[in-house]
C-alpha positions, -999 to 999 in steps of 0.1 A, spaced: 778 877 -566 743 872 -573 742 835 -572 753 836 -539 737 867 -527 705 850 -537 711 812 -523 716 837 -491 683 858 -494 666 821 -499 679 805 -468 672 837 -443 639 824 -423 621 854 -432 625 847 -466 613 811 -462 584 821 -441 573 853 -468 576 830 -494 554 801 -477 527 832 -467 528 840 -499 520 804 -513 494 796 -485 481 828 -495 479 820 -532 464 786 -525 436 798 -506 427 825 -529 425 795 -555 396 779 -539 366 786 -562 340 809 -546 311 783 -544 333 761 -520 345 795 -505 308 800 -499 299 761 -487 333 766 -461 316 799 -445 284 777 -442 306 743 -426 318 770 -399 290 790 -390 271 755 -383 279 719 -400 247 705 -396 232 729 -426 252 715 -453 234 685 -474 250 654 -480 257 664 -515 273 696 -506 291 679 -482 305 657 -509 308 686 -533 327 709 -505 350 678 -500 361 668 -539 366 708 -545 390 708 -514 406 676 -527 414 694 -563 431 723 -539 451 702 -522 458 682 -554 473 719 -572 493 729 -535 502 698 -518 527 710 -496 500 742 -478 494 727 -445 466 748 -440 445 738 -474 449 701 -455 434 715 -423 403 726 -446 402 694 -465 403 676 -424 373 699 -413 355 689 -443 362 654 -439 350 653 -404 317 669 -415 313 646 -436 321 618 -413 350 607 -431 371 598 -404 402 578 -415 408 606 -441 405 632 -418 429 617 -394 455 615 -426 450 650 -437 454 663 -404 483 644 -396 498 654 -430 490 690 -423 514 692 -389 537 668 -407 540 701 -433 538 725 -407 543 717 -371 546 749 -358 508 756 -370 488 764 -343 455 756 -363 471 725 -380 483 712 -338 448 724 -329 423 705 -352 442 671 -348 438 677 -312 402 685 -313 398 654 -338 417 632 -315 389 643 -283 363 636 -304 374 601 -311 383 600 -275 419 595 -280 429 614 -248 468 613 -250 472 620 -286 444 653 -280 465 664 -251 496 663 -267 487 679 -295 462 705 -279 493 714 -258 515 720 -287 488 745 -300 486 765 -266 522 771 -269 519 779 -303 492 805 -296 499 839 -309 470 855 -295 445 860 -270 414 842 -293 441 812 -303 453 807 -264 415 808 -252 405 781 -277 436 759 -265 427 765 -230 390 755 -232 400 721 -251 420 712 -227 399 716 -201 377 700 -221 398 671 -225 410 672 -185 368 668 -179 365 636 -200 402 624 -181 382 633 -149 348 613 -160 366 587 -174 354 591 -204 379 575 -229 390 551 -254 415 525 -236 439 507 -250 430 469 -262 424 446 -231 420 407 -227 386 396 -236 385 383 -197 387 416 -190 351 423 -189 344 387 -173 365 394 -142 350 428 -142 318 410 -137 329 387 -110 344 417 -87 313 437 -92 289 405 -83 314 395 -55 311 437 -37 273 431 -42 271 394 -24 294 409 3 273 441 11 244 418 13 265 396 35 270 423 57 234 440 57 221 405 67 242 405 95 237 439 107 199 429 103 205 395 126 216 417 152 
């Protein structure tokens, strides 16, 4: 009876979802207090921390993640860190790792989307930016979906993002339609003058 009454407690989602709150919360609480310390400083304004804090705030994040592997949100921390301190490629793996493990985390959905912006990555930050708005559980969680996305519908509206790869006569014929609008208008201005 137990046997079974246990394998039944341990597949109830509640269960599963205590029991992960429960890890994440352990693993947190297992970050030392000098990076707890350098973290408070990386959010309040990233451009205080030194390069060797930086580097320091990253290895003691690396250790964490080392001990809990599978807490999604130890990975977010370790991505944020990694960003700081313009570790890119890493960042983009930790992040990715960190929805893998949790895709239902709006923080996890939210920082890849936020990463992919900055790289200007549009469709990957939308889609993932999305994900977080529906993910929001609160007022403070939907408002910072809604402002990256409007962030990210801006630089769609300026234009201002990565493209895919094009030919190398891309730019050349590029060239040759803007000097061919710019012989025409002066085609046209001379005849409007002759007259």
């Amino acid at each position: 009876m137990s046997d079974s009454g246990t394998d039944l407690i341990l597949a109830d989602a509640q269960t599963t979802t205590a029991l992960s709150a429960r890890v994440s919360s352990l693993a947190l609480s297992s970050i030392a207090p000098q990076t707890q310390h350098l973290l408070l400083r990386m959010f309040a304004d990233p451009s205080v921390l030194e390069k060797d804090e930086k580097s320091l705030l990253v290895t003691q994040l690396k250790e964490c993640v080392a001990k809990f592997p599978e807490v999604s949100e130890l990975r977010v921390l370790l991505g944020m860190a990694l960003c700081v301190n313009l570790d890119v490629h890493p960042a983009i793996e930790e992040l990715k790792e960190s929805v893998r493990l949790a895709p239902n985390s709006f923080i996890a959905q939210l920082k890849l989307g936020e990463l992919w912006m900055r790289l200007r990555v549009v469709d990957k930050a939308e889609e993932h930016t999305h994900m977080a708005a529906l993910l929001a559980q609160n007022l403070a969680q939907s408002d910072l979906a809604r402002k990256q996305s409007a962030t990210i519908r801006a630089m769609k509206r300026e234009g201002i993002e990565r493209g895919g790869y094009t030919s190398p006569f891309a730019f050349v014929t590029s060239l040759v339609q803007r000097l061919w609008a710019r012989n025409s208008g002066e085609t046209a201005l001379s005849v409007g003058d002759a007259q």
